[in-house]
C-alpha angles and dihedrals in degrees: 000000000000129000095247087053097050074055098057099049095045096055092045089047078052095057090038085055093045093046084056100048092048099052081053094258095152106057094181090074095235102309118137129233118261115241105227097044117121110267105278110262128242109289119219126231117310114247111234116220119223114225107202111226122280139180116003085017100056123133100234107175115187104244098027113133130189129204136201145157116237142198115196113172120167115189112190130196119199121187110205122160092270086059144262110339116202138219140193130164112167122198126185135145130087140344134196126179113187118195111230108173136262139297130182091349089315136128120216136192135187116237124210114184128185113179122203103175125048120170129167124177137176114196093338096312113117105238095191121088119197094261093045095058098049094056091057088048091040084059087070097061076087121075127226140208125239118184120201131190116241093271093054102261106143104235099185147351127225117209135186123242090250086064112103123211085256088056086049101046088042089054099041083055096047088052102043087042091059098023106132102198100185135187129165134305134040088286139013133155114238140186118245139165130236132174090284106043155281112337141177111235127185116208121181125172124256134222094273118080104254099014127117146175128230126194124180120217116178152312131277098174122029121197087180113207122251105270104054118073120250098242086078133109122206123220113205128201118161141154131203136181118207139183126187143195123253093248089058095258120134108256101172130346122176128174150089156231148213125232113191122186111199127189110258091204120089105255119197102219119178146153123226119304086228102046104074088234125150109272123208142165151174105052092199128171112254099240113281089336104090085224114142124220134195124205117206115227087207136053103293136041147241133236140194121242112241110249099002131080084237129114136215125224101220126181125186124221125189082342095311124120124227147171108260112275112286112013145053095200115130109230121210125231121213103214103180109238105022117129127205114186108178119193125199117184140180127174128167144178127258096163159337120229138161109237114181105275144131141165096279098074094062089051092055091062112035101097094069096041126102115236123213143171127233089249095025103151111233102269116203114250125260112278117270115251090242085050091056093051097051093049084047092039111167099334119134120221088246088041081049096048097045087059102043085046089054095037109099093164115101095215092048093042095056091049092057091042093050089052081052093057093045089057094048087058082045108057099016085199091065087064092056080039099056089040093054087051086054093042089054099044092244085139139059118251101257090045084057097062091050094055091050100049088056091057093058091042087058097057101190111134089239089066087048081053098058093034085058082051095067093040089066097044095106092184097066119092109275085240084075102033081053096050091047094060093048089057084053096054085056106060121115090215114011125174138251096239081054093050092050093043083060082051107056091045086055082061104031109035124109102199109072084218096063094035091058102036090051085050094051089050090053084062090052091038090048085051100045092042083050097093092039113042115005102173094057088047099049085050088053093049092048084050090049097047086045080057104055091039083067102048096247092131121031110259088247094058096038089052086047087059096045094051084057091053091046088198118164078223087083103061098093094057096044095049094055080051087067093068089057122134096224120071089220099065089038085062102044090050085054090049095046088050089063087069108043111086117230139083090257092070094058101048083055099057088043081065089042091051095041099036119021114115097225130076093214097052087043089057096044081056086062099046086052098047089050086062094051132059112295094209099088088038107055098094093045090051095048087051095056094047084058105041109015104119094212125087095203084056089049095052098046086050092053084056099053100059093045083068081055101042095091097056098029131061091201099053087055094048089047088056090051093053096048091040085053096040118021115133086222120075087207092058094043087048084042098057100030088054085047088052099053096041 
């Protein structure tokens, strides 16, 4: 047997052990069996434990309501050069969640909150005054809306207008903190959202029927909040107990985590040459990981404890490690910049009842109601009306289009065009006005584009409007019809007239270009509708896959715009696109795939990376998989190190691992072996560099 096959088995008997010892297999615990202990005795039948239904399987009844008590408390520590800086804010108090029905493949609940204990703190002070107090706990007199997806991620949450940044913030954490996102199996690894991004989590069921654990591993997307920098990598750890009903419902879930943002830049940190005390330099990132090391200067190191900001003194003697002479203490180390925000969370059940609500009353409502995301990053508000006129003063449209016709220089240009955008949000009619005069080819072309990216920069529905205007003039150049369809890919919140207006130059455009750039801005506009109004969205995607079934759109543009959508909606398509001749649209299936949710999707691009015939659709394969949970893909990925016959594959897959090495024991096995027994000198280098980083 050769040496890379002996390889081969062993890693895959390693991720055969660790898959064991994950679903629970070895209930000692890992203790092993004395010797001289009487032969164990005949063991009776195994209770089975009955694990009630969950996610798609959920029992959702319009007009059911649940009800729990909560408890939500953040402490956050904030090294800056002055010292450490401390945070507190406390929740508890009630929680309803009222099923309403389903939209667009959504499910959406009513939430009623009444809080009775509010508590803020900076470095110890109470912040909060009585009345203070009240009127944050007056904003919840009003409900608001939450939408899952069928397996129980929250997708969005709709707020009234009574509701403050601080309301919003509070009930985006309450809700990531307690969110259950199920798929099948007694355990499965899952991608979910809290207030700070995009992370993997690992559930597995526990020896109770109903109960689970949840532990949060790291994070794949970061929206950071305001006030870290945003050179900064956060590093996640987080565990969570949940039991639910039988019907999949949460019943009680307790818990926390830990969110720590680290300085990516090297810092130089040391105590006084004279005083004996422990030296130390160069704080760097562990690569893709967020993992902080410290290098000692001396003849010994430093590590990091395990689940604290605090850090360990070690020395090492004749090879051994241990704890600096004369004490066992553990010393804390200010590194400016570095930010600790701890949750703790506990919410139960005290009762289930029917109130008299549908769907409807959530409708009725939507239009005045505020959408956001779980790691939606605070977002300044709109500019006020007297903001806008003092930006606009005393300039007429026509004074405002001369200059932006005349001004060449970038800086200048964007000031004018941004005066254009807040008259438009001004007097609503001069938006409808400038996109007639570019209708009509009253403009030049670059004056056009101008026009057009103020109206997107304006936002009103009244500017999509017009914009939408000029999408459906057949007669412009299809430069501009073109440019017209990118600003409205980029909108934040775009609108559904907007979206079907995409939609008719996809079918009724001449020119390809425009055809195919309008088609790649419906998948931007369907993702950015989806919170809002799901239904409309869903419709538009249906539209668009009709669409690319007939042959009206090319399968690599349609798969481009499905990977901007990122609905689960595409996966069907995507996956036919697989079994395609050419290598192109292979890979741009494989790209479109990273950004659809679901275990099915995994287990497609494991095929793609293990199976595909070309090296460069294998490799896209690995740059997907390293976006997605790593979980699912651990024993795929330890079958092509070890068989993949190119060396480029090979070396995307290294460093990829070495991404993982830092919150999975396998990940980091897999990089020793490659870096041992690799046939390429650059992969064994690779991962051998990757391990002692």
């Amino acid at each position: 047997m050769s040496p890379r096959l002996k390889s081969l088995l062993l890693c895959l008997a390693l991720l055969a052990a660790a898959g064991l010892w994950r679903a629970g297999y070895w209930a000692t615990g890992g203790r092993t069996a004395d010797s001289g202990a009487n032969p164990p005795q005949a063991l009776g039948p195994v209770e089975v434990i009955r694990q009630g239904v969950k996610g798609h399987r959920r029992v959702l009844t319009p007009g059911q309501r649940h009800r729990y008590t909560f408890d939500l408390d953040t402490r956050t520590i904030e090294n800056t050069e002055a010292g450490p800086r401390t945070a507190h804010t406390g929740w508890g108090g009630e929680l309803a969640l009222t099923y309403l029905g389903s939209e667009g493949g959504q499910h959406l609940f009513q939430g009623q909150v009444v809080l009775l204990r509010v508590e803020e703190e900076t470095d110890d002070t109470p912040v909060l005054g009585d009345a203070e107090r009240r009127d944050f706990q007056g904003m919840f007199e009003r409900p608001l809306y939450v939408a899952q997806d069928a397996r129980g991620r929250v997708l969005a949450v709709h707020f009234d207008a009574v509701h403050d940044a601080t309301a919003r913030r509070f009930v985006r954490s309450l809700l990531a903190a307690t969110q259950f996102v199920a798929e099948e199996g007694q355990g499965w690894s899952t991608e979910e959202t809290d207030t700070t991004g995009d992370f993997e989590s690992e559930y597995r069921a526990d020896g109770s029927a109903n109960t689970y654990t949840k532990t949060k591993r790291r994070y794949l997307r970061v929206s950071a909040p305001a006030r870290v920098p945003p050179s900064t990598v956060p590093r996640l750890r987080g565990h969570l107990a949940f039991t639910l009903f039988e019907d999949g419902h949460v019943k009680e879930a307790a818990g926390s985590d830990v969110v720590e943002f680290m300085p990516l830049e090297d810092r130089h940190e040391k105590e006084d040459a004279g005083s004996g005390a422990v030296r130390f330099m160069r704080l760097k990132e562990d690569a893709g990981s967020g993992v902080v090391r410290f290098m000692r200067i001396n003849d010994g190191h430093m590590k990091e404890d395990a689940g604290s900001n605090v850090v360990k003194f070690m020395r090492i003697n004749d090879g051994h490690e241990k704890e600096d002479a004369g004490s066992n203490a553990m010393e804390k180390v200010t590194v400016p910049g570095h930010v600790r925000v701890e949750t703790r969370v506990a919410l139960t059940s005290v009762g289930v009842d029917h109130p008299s609500l549908s769907l409807r009353d959530f409708q009725a409502v939507r239009a005045s109601l505020r959408t956001e995301r779980l790691s939606e990053r605070e977002q300044a508000a709109p500019p006020a009306p007297s903001e806008d006129q003092r930006l606009v003063g005393n300039a007429k449209p026509d004074d405002l289009l001369k200059q932006l016709a005349r001004e060449t220089r970038p800086a200048a240009r964007d000031a004018v065009r941004a005066r254009l955008a807040a008259l438009f949000r001004l007097e609503p009619a001069e938006a409808d006005r400038a996109a007639r005069r570019v209708r009509q080819g009253e403009v030049g072309a670059a004056l056009s584009e101008q026009v057009m990216q103020a109206l997107g920069s304006a936002g009103t529905r009244e500017a999509q409007l017009a914009l939408a205007s000029v999408l459906e003039e057949a007669r412009l150049r299809p430069e501009t019809l073109a440019h017209a369809a990118k600003v409205a890919a980029r909108l934040e919140r775009p609108t559904a007239e907007l979206a079907e207006a995409l939609g008719r130059v996809v079918d009724g455009a001449r020119d390809e270009d425009v055809r195919n750039t309008a088609a790649l801005a419906v998948g931007s506009v369907v993702k950015g509708l989806e919170p809002v109004e799901p239904g409309r969205s869903r419709a538009l995607l249906e539209q668009l896959l009709r669409r690319c079934h007939a042959r009206t759109v090319g399968p690599v543009v349609c798969l481009r715009t499905l990977a901007n959508a990122g609905a689960p909606e595409g996966l069907a398509y995507a996956r036919s696109a697989l079994l395609h001749p050419a290598p192109l649209v292979r890979g741009t299936a494989t790209e479109a795939l990273r950004t659809m949710p679901g275990a099915e999707v995994d287990g497609l691009l494991d095929q793609v990376l293990l199976g595909d015939p070309s090296a460069r659709v294998r490799a896209l394969a690995v740059a997907a998989i390293s976006q997605r949970v790593a979980g699912p893909h651990l024993r795929a990925v330890a079958m092509a190190l070890r068989a993949e016959s190119s060396e480029q594959v090979r070396l995307e897959v290294v460093r990829m691992l070495g991404g993982w090495k830092a919150v999975d024991e396998v990940a980091a096995a897999l990089l020793r072996d490659a870096a041992d027994n690799d046939a390429s000198e650059r992969v064994r280098r690779l991962a051998a560099t990757l391990l002692a980083g």
